[in-house]
C-alpha positions as CSV (number, residue, x, y, z in Angstrom):
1,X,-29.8,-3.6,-0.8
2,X,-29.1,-7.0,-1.5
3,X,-26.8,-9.3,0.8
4,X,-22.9,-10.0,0.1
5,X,-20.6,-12.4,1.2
6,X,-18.9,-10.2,3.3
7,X,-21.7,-8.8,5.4
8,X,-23.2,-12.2,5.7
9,X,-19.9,-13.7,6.9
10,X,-19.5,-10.5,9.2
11,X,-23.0,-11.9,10.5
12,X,-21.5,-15.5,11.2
13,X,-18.8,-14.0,13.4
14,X,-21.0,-12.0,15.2
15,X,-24.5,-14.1,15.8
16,X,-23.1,-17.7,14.6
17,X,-19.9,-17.8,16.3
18,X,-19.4,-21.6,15.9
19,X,-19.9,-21.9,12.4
20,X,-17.7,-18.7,11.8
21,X,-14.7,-20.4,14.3
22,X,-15.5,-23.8,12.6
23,X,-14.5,-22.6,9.0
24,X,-17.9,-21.8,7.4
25,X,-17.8,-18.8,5.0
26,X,-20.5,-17.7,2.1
27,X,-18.2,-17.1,-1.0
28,X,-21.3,-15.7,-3.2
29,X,-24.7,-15.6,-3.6
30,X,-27.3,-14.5,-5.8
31,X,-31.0,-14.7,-6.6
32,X,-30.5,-18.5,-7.8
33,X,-27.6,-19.9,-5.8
34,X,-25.2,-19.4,-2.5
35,X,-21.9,-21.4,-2.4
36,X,-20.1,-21.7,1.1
37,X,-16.9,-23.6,2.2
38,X,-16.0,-25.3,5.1
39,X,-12.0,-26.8,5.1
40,X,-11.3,-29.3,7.2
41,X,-9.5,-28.9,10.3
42,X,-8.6,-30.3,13.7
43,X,-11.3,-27.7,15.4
44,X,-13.6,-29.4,13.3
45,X,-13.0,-32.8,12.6
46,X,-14.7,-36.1,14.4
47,X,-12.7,-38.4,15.8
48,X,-12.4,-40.4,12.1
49,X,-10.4,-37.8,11.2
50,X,-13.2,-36.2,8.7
51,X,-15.3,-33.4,9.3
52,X,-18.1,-33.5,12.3
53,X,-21.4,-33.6,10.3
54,X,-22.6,-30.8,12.4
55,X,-19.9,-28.6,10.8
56,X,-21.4,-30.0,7.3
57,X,-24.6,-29.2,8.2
58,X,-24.2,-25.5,9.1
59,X,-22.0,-25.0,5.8
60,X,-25.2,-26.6,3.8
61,X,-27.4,-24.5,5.9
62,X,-26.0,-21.3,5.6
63,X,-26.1,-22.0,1.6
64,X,-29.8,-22.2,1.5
65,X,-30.6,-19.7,4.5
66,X,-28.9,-16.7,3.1
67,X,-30.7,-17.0,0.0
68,X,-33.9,-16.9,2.4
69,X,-32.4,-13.8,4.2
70,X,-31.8,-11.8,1.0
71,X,-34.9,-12.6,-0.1
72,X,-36.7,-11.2,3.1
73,X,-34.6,-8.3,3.2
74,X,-35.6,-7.4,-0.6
75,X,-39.4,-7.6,0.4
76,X,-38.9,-5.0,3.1
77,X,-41.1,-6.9,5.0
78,X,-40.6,-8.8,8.5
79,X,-41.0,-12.4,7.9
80,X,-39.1,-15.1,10.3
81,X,-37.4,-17.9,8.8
82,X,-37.0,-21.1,10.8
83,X,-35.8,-24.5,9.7
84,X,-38.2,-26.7,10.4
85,X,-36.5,-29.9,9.0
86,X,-33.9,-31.5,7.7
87,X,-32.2,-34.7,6.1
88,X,-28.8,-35.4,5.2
89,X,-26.8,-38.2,3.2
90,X,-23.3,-38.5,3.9
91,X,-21.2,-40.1,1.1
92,X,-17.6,-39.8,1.2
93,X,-15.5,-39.2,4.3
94,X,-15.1,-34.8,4.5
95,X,-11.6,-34.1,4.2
96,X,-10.3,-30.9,2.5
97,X,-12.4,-28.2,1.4
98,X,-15.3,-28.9,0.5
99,X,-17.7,-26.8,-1.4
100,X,-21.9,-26.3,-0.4
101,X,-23.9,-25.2,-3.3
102,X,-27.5,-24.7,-2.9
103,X,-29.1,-23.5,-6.9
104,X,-33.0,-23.5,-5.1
105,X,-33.0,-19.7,-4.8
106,X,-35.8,-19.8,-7.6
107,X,-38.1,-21.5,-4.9
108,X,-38.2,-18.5,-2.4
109,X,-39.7,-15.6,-3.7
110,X,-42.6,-17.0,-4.6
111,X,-42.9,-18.3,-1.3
112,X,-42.7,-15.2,0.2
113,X,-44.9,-13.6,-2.3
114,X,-47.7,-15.7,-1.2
115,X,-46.7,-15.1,2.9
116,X,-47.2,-11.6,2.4
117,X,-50.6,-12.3,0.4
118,X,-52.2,-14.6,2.5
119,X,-50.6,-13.5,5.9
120,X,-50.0,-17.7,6.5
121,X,-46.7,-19.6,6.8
122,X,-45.4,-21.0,3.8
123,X,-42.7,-24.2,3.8
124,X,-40.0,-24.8,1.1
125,X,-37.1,-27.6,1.3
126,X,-34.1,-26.6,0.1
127,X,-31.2,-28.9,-1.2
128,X,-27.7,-28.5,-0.5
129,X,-24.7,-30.3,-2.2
130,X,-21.3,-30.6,-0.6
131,X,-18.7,-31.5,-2.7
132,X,-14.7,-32.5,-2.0
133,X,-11.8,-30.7,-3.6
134,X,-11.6,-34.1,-6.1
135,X,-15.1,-33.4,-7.5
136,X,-16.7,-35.9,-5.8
137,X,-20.5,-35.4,-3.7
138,X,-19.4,-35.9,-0.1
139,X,-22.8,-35.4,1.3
140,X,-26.3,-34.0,0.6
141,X,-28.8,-31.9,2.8
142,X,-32.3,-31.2,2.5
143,X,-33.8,-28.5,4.9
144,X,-36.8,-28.1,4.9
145,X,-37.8,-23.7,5.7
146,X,-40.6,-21.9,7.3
147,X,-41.5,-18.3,6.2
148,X,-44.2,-16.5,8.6
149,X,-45.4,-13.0,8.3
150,X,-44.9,-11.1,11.4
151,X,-47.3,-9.0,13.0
């Protein structure tokens, strides 16, 4: 059964309290690409009046790591997911909504495909785009996943 916004956003709430009380929601996801949003709020905003990074960063992440959960849950296998690394570019000062989109999905199956084959860890980075309610990039992420066969 594949993953839905809602359970994954039921998930937030209940084992990623912050980002949930911060504003981070999943509004879809497929096979190819996730799309959360993050508004801009005093609860999450820096002292410039713009959105802490850290509330960026777990709007991006979430956009590439639910891809990576659906993809695990579809092998029926149990493989752990970790982010290993990560780089971000910040743009434009986060105000309004802003829109994540991560279009990498293509990337993760395959790495899971060879996990299970090989029993080793695989690594695959992951690209995030967060984008302001005028259209324009507001900051990039880049995080870099690890996929490891449990035994």
């Amino acid at each position: 059964m594949a993953l839905t916004p809602s359970k994954i956003n039921t998930f937030t709430f209940l084992k990623l309290p912050s980002a949930w009380w911060c504003g981070v929601r999943l509004k879809s996801i497929d096979d190819n690409r996730a799309v959360t949003t993050v508004k801009h709020k005093w609860v999450n905003q820096n002292p410039f009046k713009s959105m802490f990074w850290a509330v960026q960063g777990m709007a991006a992440e979430l956009s590439t790591g639910a891809m990576v959960m659906n993809e695990i849950q579809k092998s029926g296998k149990k493989i752990s997911m970790l982010v290993a690394n990560n780089k971000a570019t910040f743009t434009k000062k986060a105000t309004g909504r802003i829109v994540f989109t991560c279009e990498d999905g293509h990337l993760i199956a395959q790495a899971i495909q060879k996990t299970i084959a090989t029993g080793e860890g695989q690594t695959l980075w992951m690209k995030s785009v967060g984008i302001n309610e005028d259209g324009l990039e507001v900051s990039t992420f880049h995080f870099e996943w690890t996929i490891l066969l449990k035994k």
